[in-house]
Biopython code that builds the backbone (N, CA, C, O; Angstrom):
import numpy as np
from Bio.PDB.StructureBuilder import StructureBuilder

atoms = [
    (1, "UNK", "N", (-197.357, -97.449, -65.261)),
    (1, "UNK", "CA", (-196.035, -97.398, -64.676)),
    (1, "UNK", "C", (-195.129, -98.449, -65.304)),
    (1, "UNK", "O", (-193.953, -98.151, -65.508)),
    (2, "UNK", "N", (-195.605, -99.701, -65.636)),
    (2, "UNK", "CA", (-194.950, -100.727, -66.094)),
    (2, "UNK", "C", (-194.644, -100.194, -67.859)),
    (2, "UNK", "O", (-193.722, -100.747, -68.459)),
    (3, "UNK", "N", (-195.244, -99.423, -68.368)),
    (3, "UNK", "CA", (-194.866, -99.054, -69.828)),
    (3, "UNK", "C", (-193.599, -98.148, -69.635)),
    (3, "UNK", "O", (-192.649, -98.400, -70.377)),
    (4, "UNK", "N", (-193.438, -96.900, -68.533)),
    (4, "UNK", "CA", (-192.663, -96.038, -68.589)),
    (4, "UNK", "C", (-191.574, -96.588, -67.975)),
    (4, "UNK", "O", (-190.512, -96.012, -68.211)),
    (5, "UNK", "N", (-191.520, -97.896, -66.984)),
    (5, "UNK", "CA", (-190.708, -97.972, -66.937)),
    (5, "UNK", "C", (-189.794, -98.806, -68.016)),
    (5, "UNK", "O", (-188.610, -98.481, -68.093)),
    (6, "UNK", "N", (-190.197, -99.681, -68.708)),
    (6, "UNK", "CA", (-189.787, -100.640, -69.949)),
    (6, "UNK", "C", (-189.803, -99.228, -70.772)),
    (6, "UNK", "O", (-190.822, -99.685, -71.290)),
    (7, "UNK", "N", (-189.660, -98.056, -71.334)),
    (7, "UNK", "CA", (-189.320, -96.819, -71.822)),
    (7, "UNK", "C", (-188.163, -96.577, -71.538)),
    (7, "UNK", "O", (-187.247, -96.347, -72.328)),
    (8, "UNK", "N", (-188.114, -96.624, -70.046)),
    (8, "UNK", "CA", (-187.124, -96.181, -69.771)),
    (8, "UNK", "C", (-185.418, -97.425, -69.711)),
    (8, "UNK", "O", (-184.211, -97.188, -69.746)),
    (9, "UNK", "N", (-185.960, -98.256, -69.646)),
    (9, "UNK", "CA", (-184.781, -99.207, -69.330)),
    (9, "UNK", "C", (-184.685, -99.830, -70.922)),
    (9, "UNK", "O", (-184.023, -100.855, -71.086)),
    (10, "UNK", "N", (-185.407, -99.142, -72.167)),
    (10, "UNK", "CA", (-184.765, -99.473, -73.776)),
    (10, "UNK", "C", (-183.974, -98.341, -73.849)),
    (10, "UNK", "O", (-182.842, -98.477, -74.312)),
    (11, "UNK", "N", (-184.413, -97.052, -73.416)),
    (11, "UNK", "CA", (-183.459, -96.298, -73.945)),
    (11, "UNK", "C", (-184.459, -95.244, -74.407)),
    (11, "UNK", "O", (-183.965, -94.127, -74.556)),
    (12, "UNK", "N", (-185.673, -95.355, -74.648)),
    (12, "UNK", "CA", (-186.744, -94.693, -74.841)),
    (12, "UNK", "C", (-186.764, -93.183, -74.628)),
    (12, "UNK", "O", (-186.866, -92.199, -75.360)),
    (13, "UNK", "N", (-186.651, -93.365, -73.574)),
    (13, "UNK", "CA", (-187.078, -91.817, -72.849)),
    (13, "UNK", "C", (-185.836, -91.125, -73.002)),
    (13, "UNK", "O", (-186.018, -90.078, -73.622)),
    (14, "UNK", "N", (-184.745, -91.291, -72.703)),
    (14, "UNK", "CA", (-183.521, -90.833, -72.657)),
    (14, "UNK", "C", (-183.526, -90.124, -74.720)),
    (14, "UNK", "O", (-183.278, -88.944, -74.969)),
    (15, "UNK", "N", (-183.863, -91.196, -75.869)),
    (15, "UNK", "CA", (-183.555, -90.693, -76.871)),
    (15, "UNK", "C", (-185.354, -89.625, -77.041)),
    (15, "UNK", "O", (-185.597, -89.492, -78.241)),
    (16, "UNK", "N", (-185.945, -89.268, -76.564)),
    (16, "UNK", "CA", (-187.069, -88.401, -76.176)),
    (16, "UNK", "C", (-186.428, -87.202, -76.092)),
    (16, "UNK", "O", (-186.526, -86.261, -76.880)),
    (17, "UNK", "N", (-185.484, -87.308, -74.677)),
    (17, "UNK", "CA", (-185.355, -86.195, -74.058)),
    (17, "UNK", "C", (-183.988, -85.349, -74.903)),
    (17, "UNK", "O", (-183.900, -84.122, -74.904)),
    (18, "UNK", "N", (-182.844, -86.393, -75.690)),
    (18, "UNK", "CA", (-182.081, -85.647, -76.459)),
    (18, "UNK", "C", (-182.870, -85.031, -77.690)),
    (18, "UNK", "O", (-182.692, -83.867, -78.046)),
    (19, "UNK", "N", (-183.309, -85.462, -78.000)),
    (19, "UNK", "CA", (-184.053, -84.881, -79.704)),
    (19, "UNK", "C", (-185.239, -83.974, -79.308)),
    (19, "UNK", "O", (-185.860, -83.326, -80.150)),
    (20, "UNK", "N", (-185.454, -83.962, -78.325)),
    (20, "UNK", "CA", (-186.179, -82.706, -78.166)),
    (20, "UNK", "C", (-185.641, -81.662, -77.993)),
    (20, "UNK", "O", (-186.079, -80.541, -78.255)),
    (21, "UNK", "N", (-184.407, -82.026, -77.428)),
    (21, "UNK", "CA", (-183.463, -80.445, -76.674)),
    (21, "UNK", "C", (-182.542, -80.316, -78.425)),
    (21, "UNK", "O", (-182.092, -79.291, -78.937)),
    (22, "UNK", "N", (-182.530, -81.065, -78.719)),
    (22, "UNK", "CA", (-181.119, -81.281, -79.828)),
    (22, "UNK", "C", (-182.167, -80.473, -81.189)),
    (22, "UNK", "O", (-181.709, -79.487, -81.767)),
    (23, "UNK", "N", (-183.610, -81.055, -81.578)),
    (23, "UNK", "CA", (-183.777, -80.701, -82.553)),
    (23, "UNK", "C", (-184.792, -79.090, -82.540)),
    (23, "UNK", "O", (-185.617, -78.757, -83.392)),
    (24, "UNK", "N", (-184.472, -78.482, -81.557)),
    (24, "UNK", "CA", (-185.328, -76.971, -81.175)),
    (24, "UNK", "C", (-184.370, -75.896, -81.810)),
    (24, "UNK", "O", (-183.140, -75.932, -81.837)),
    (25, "UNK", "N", (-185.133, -75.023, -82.269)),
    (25, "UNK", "CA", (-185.013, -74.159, -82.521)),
    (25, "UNK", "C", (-183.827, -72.891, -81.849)),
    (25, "UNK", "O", (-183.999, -72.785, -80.635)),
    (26, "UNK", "N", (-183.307, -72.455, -82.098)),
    (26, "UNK", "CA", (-181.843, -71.717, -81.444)),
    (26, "UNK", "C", (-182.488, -70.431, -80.414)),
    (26, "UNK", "O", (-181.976, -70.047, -79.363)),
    (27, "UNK", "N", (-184.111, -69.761, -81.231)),
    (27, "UNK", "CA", (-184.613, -69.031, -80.242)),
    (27, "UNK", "C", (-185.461, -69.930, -79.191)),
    (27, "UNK", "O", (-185.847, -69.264, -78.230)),
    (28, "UNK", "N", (-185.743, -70.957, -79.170)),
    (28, "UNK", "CA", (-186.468, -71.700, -77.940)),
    (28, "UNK", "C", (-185.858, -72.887, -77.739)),
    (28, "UNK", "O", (-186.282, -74.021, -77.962)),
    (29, "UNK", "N", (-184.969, -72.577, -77.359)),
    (29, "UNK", "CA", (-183.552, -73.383, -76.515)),
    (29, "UNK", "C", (-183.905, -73.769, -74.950)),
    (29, "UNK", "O", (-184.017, -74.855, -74.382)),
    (30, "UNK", "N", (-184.011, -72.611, -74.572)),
    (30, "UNK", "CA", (-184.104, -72.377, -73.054)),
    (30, "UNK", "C", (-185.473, -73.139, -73.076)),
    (30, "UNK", "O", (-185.306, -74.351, -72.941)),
    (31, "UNK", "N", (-186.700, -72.782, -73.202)),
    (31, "UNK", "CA", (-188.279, -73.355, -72.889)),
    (31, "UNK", "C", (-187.983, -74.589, -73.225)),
    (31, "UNK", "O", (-188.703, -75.356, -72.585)),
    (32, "UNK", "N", (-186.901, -75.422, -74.280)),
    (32, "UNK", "CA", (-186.897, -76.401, -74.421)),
    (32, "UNK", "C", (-186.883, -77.404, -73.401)),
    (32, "UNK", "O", (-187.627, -78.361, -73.183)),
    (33, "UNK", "N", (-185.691, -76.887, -72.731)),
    (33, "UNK", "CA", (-184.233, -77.139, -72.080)),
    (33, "UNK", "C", (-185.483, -77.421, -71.132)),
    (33, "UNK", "O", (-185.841, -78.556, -70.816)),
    (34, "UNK", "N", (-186.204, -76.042, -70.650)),
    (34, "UNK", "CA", (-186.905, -76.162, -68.845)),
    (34, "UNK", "C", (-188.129, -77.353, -69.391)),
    (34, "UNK", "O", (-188.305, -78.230, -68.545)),
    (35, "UNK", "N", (-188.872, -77.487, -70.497)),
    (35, "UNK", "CA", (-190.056, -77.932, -70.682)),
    (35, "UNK", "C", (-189.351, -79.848, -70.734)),
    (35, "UNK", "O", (-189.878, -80.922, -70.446)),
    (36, "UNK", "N", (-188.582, -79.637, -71.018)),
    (36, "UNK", "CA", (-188.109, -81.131, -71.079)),
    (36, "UNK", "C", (-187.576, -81.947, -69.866)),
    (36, "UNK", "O", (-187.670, -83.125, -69.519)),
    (37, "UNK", "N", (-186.821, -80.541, -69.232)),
    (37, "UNK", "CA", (-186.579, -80.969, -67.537)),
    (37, "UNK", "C", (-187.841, -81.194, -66.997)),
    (37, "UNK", "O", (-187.869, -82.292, -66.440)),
    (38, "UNK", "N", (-188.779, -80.660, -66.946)),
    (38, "UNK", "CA", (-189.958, -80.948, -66.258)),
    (38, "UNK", "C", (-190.368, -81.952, -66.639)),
    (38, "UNK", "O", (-190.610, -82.831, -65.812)),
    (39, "UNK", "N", (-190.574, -82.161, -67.913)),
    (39, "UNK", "CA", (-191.297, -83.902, -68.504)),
    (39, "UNK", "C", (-189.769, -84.573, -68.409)),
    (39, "UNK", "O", (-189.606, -85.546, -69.146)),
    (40, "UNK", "N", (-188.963, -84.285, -67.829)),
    (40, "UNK", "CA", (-187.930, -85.437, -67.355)),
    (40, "UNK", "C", (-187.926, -86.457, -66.357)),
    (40, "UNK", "O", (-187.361, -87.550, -66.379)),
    (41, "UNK", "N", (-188.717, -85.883, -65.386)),
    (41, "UNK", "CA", (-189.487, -86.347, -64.368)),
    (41, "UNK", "C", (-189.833, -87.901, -64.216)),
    (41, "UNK", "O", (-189.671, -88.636, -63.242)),
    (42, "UNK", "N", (-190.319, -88.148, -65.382)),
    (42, "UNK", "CA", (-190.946, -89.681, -66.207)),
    (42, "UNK", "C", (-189.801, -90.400, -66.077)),
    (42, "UNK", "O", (-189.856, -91.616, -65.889)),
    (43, "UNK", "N", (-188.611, -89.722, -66.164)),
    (43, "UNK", "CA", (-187.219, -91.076, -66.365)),
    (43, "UNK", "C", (-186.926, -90.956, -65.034)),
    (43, "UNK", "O", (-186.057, -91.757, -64.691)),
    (44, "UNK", "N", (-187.206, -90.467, -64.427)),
    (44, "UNK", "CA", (-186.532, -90.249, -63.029)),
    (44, "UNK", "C", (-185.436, -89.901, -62.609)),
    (44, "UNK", "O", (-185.230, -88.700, -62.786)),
    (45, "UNK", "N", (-184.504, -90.535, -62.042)),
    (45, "UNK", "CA", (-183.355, -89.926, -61.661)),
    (45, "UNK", "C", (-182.180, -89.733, -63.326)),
    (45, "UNK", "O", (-181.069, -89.203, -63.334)),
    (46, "UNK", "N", (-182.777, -90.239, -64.318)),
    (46, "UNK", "CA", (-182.043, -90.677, -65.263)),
    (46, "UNK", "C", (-182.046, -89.182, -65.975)),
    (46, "UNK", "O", (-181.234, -89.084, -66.895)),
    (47, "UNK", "N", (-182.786, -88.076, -65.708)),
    (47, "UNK", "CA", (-183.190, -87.105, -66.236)),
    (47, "UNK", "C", (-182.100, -86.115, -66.062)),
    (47, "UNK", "O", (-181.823, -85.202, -66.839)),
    (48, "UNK", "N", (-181.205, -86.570, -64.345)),
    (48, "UNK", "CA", (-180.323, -85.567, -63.659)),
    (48, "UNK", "C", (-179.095, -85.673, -64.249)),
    (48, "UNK", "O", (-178.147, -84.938, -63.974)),
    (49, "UNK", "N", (-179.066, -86.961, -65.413)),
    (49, "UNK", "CA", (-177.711, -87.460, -65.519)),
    (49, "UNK", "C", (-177.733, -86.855, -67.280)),
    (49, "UNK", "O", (-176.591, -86.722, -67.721)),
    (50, "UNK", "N", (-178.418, -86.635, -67.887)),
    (50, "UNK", "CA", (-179.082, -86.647, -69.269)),
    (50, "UNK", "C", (-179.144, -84.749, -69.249)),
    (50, "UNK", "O", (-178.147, -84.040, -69.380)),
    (51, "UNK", "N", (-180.398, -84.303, -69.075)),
    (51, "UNK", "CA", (-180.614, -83.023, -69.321)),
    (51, "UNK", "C", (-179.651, -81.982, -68.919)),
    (51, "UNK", "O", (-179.153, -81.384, -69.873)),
    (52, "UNK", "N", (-179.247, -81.599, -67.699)),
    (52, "UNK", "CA", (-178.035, -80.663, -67.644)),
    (52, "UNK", "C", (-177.035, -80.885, -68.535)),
    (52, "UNK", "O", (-177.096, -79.944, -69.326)),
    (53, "UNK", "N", (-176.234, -81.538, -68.814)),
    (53, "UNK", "CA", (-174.819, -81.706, -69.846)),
    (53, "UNK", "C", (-175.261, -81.492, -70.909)),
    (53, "UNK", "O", (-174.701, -80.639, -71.596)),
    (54, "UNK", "N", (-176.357, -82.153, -71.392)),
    (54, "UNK", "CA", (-176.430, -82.091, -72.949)),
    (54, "UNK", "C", (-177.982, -80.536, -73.214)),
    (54, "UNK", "O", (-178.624, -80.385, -74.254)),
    (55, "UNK", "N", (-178.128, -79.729, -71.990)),
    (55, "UNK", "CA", (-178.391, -78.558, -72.202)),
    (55, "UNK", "C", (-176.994, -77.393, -72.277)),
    (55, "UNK", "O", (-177.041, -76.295, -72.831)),
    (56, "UNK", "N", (-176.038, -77.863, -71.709)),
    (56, "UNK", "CA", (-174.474, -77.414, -71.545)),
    (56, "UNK", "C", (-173.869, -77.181, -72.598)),
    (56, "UNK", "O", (-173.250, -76.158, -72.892)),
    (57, "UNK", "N", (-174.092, -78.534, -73.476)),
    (57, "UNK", "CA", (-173.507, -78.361, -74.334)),
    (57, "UNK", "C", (-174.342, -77.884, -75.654)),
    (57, "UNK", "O", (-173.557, -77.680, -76.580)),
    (58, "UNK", "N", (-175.564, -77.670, -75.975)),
    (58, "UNK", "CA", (-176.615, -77.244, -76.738)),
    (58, "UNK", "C", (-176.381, -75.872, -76.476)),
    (58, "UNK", "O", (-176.136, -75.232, -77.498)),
    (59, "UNK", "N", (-176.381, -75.281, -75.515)),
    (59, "UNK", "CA", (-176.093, -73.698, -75.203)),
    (59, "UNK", "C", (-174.774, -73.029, -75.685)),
    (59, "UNK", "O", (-174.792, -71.891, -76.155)),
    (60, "UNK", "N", (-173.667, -73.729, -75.567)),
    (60, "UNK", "CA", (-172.528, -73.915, -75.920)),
    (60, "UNK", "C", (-172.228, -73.896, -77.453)),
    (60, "UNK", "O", (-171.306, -73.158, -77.802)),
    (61, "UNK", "N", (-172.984, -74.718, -78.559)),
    (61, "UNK", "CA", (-173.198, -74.552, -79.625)),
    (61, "UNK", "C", (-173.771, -73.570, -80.814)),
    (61, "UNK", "O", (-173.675, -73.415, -82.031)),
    (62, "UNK", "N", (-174.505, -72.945, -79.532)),
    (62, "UNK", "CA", (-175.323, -71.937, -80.270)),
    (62, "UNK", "C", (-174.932, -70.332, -79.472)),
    (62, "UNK", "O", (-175.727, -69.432, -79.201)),
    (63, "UNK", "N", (-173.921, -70.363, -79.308)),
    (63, "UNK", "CA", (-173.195, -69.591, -78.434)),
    (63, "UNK", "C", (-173.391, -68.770, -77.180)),
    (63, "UNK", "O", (-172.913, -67.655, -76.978)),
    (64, "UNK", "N", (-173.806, -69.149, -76.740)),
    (64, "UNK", "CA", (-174.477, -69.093, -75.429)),
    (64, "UNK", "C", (-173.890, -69.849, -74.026)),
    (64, "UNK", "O", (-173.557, -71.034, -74.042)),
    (65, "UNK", "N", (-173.830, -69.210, -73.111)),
    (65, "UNK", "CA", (-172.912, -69.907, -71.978)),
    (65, "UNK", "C", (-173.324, -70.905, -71.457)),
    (65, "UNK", "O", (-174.442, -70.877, -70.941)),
    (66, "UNK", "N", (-172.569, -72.050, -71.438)),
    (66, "UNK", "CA", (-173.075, -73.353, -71.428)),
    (66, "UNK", "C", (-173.409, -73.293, -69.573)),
    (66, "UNK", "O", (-174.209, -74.146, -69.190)),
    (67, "UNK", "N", (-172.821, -72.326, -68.470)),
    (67, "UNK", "CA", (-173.189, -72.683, -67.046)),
    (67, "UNK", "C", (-175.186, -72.369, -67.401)),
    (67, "UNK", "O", (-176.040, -73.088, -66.881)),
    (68, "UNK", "N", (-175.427, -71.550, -68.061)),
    (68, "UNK", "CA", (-176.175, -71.137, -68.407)),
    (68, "UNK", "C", (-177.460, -72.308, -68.798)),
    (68, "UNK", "O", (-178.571, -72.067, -68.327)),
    (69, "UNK", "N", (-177.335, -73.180, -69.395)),
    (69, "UNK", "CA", (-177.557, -74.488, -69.731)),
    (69, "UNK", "C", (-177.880, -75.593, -68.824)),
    (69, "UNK", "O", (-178.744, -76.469, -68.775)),
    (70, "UNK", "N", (-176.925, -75.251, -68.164)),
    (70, "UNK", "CA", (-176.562, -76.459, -66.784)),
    (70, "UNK", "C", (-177.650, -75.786, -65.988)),
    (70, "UNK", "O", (-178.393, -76.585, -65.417)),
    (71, "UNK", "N", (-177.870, -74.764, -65.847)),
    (71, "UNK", "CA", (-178.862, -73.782, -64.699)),
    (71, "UNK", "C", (-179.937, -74.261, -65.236)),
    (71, "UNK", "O", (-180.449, -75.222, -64.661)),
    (72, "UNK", "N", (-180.518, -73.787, -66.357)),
    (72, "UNK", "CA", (-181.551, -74.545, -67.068)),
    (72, "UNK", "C", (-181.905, -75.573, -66.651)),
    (72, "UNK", "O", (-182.792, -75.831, -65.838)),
    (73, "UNK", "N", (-180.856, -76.552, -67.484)),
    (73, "UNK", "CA", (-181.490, -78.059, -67.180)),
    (73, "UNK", "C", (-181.798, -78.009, -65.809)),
    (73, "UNK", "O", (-182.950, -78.406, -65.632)),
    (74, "UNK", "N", (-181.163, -77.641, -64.637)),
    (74, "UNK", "CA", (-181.108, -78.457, -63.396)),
    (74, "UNK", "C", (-182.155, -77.567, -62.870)),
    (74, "UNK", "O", (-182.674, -78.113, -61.896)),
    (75, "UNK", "N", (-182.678, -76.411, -63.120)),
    (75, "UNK", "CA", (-184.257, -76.022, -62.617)),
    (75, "UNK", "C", (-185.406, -76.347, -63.280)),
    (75, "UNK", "O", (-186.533, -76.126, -62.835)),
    (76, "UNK", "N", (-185.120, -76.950, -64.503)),
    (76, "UNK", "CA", (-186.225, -77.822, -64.948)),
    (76, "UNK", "C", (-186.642, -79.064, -64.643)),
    (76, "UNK", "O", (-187.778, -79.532, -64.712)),
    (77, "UNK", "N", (-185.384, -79.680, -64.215)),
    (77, "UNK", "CA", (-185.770, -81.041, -63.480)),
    (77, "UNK", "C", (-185.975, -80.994, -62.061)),
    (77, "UNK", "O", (-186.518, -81.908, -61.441)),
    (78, "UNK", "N", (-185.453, -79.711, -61.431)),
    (78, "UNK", "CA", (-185.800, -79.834, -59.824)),
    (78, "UNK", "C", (-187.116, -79.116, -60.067)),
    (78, "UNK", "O", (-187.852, -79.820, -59.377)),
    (79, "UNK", "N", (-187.864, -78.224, -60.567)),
    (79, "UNK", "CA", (-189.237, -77.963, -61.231)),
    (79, "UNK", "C", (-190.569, -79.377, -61.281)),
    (79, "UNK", "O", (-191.599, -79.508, -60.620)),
    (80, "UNK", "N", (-189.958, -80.240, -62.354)),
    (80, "UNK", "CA", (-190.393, -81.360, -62.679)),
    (80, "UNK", "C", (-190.940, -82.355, -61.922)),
    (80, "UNK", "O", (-191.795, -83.215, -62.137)),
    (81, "UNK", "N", (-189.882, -81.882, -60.466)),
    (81, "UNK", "CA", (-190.113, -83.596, -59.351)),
    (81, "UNK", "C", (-191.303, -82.548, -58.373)),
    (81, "UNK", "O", (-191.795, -83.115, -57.397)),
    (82, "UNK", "N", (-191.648, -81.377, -58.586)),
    (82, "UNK", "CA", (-192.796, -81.118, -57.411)),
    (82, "UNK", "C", (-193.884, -80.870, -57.909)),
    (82, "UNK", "O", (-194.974, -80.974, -57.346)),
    (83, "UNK", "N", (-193.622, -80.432, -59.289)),
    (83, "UNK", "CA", (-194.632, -79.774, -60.090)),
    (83, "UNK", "C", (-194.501, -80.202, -61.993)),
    (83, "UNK", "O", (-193.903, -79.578, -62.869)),
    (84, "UNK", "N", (-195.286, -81.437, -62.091)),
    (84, "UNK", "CA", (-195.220, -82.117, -63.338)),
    (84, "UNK", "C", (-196.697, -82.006, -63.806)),
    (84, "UNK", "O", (-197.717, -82.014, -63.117)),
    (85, "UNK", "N", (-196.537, -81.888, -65.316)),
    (85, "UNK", "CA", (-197.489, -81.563, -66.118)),
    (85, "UNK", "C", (-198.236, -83.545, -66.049)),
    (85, "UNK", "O", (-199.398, -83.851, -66.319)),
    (86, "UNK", "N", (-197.519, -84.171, -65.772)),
    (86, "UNK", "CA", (-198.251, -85.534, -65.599)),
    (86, "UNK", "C", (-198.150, -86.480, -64.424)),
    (86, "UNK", "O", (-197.023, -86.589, -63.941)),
    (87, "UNK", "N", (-199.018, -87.105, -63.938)),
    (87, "UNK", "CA", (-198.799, -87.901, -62.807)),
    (87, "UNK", "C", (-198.045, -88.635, -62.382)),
    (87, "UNK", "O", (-198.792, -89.606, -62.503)),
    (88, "UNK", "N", (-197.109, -89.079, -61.935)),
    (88, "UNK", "CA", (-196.032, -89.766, -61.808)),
    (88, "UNK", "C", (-195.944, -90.801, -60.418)),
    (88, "UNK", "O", (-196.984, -90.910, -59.767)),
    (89, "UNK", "N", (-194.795, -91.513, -59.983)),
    (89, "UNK", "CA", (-194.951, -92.319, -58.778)),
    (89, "UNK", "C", (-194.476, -91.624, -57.860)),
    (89, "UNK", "O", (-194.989, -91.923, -56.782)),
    (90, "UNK", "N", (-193.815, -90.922, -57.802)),
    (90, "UNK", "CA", (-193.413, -89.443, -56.546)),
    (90, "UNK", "C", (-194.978, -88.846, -56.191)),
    (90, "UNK", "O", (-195.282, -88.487, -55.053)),
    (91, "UNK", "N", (-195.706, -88.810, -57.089)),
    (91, "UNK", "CA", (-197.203, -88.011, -56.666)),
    (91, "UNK", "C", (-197.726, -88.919, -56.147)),
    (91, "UNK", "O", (-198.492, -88.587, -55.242)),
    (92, "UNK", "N", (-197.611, -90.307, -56.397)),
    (92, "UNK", "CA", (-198.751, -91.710, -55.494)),
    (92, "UNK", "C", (-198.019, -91.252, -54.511)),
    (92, "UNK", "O", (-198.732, -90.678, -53.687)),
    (93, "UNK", "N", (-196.334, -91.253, -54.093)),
    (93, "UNK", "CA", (-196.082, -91.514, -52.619)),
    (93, "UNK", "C", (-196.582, -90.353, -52.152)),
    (93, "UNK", "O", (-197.310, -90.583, -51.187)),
    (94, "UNK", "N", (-196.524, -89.425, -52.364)),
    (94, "UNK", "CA", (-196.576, -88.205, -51.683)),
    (94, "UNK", "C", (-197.524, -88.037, -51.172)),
    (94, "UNK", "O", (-197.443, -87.584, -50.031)),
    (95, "UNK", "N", (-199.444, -88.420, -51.973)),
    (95, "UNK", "CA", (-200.547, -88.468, -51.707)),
    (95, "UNK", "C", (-200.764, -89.616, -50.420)),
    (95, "UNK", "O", (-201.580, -89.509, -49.504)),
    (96, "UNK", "N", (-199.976, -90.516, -50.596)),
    (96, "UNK", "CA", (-200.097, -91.404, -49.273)),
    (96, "UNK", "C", (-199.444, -90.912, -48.433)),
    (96, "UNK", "O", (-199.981, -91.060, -47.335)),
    (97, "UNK", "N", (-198.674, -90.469, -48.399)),
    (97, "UNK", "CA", (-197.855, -89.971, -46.595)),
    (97, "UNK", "C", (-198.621, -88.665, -46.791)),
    (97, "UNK", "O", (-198.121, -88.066, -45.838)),
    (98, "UNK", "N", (-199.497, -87.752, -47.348)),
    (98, "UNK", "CA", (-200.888, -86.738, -47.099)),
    (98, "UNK", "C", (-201.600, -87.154, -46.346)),
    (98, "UNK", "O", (-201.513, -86.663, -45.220)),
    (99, "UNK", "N", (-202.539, -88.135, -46.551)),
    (99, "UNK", "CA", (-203.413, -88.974, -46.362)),
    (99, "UNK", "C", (-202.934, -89.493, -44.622)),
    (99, "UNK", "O", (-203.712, -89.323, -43.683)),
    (100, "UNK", "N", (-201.948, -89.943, -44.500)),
    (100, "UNK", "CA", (-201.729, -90.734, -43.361)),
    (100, "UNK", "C", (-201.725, -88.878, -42.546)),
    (100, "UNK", "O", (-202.535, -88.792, -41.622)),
    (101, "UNK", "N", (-201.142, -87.921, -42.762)),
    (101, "UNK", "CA", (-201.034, -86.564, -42.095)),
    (101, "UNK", "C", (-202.477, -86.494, -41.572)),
    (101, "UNK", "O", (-202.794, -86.652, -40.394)),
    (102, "UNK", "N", (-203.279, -86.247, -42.553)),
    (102, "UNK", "CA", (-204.390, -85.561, -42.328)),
    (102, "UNK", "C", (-205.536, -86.764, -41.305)),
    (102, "UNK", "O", (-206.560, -86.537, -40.662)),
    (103, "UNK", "N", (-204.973, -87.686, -41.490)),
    (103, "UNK", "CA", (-205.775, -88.660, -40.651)),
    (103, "UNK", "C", (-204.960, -88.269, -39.009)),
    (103, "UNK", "O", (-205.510, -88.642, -37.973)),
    (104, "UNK", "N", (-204.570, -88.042, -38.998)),
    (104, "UNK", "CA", (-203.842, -87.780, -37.664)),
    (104, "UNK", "C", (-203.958, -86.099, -36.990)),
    (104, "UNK", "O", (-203.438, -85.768, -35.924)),
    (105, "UNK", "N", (-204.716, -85.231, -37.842)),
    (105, "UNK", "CA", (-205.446, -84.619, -37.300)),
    (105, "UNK", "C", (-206.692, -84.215, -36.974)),
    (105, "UNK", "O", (-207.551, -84.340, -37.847)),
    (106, "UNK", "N", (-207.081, -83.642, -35.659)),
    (106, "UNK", "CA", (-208.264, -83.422, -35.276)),
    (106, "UNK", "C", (-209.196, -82.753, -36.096)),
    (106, "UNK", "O", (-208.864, -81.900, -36.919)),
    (107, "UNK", "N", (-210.968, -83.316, -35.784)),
    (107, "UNK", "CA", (-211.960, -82.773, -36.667)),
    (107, "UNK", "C", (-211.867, -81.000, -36.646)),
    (107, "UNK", "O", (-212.011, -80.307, -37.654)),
    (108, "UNK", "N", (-211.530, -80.350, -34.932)),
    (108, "UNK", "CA", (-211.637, -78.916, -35.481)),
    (108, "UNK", "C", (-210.440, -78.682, -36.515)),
    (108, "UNK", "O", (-210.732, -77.915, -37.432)),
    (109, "UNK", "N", (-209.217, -79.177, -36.532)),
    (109, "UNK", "CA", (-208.308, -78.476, -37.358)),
    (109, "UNK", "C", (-208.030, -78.471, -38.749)),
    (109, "UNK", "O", (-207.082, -77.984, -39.366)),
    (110, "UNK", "N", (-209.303, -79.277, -39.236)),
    (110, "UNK", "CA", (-209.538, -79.987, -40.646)),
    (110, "UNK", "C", (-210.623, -78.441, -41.216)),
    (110, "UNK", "O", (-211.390, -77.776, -40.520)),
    (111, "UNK", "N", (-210.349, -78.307, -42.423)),
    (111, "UNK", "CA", (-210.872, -77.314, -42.957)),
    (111, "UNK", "C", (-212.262, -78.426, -43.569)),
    (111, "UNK", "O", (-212.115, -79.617, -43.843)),
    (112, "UNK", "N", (-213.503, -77.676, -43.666)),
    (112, "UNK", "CA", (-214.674, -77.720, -44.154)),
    (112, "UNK", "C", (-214.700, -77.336, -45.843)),
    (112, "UNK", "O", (-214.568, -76.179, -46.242)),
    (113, "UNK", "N", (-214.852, -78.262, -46.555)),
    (113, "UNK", "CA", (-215.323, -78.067, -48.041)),
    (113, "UNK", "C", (-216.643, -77.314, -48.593)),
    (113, "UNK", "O", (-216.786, -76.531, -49.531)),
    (114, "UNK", "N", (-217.551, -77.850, -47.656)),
    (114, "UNK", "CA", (-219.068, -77.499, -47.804)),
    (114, "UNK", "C", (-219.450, -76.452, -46.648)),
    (114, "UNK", "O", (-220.600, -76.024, -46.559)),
]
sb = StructureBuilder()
sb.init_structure("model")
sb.init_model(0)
sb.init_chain("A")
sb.init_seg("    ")
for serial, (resi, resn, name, xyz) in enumerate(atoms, 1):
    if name == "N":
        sb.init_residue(resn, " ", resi, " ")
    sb.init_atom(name, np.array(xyz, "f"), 0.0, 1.0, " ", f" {name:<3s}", serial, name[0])
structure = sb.get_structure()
């Protein structure tokens, strides 16, 4: 956590997430656009400010409707924060307020593994 975040506060991740969307291919624009929103996740909120506009304007370039872009980016990053290809600190919290749930219910209402 301490690497991604020093990533993120050089500038790291942010020049990641343009040159991935910037240097793709004109037919895999879009998978870019969503695959990068999802691994946007890692910068955190910095992802919401970054990926939509500059999918806007990437769509826009290659003539393609830039709302189009903006849709993209912003279901790849709302994608990203529930369902990420890597572990992140949203998944520690989340697993702890689980944990505190399931302790607070009863042995019949707990499902059996074995």
């Amino acid at each position: 956590m301490l690497g991604i975040g020093l990533a993120d506060k050089v500038g790291i991740l942010e020049t990641g997430i343009k040159s991935t969307i910037l240097k793709a291919p004109p037919a895999f624009v879009t998978y870019a656009v969503i695959f990068t929103g999802i691994l946007g996740n890692i910068a955190s909120d910095a992802a919401f400010v970054i990926v939509p506009p500059l999918a806007a304007m990437v769509f826009y370039n290659i003539g393609r409707h830039p709302l189009a872009g903006l849709a993209a980016g912003f279901a790849g990053i709302g994608a990203g924060f529930t369902a990420n290809f890597m572990v992140t600190g949203t998944d520690a919290l989340l697993s702890g307020i689980s944990t505190e749930v399931m302790k607070t219910l009863d042995e019949k209402h707990r499902c059996n593994a074995g």
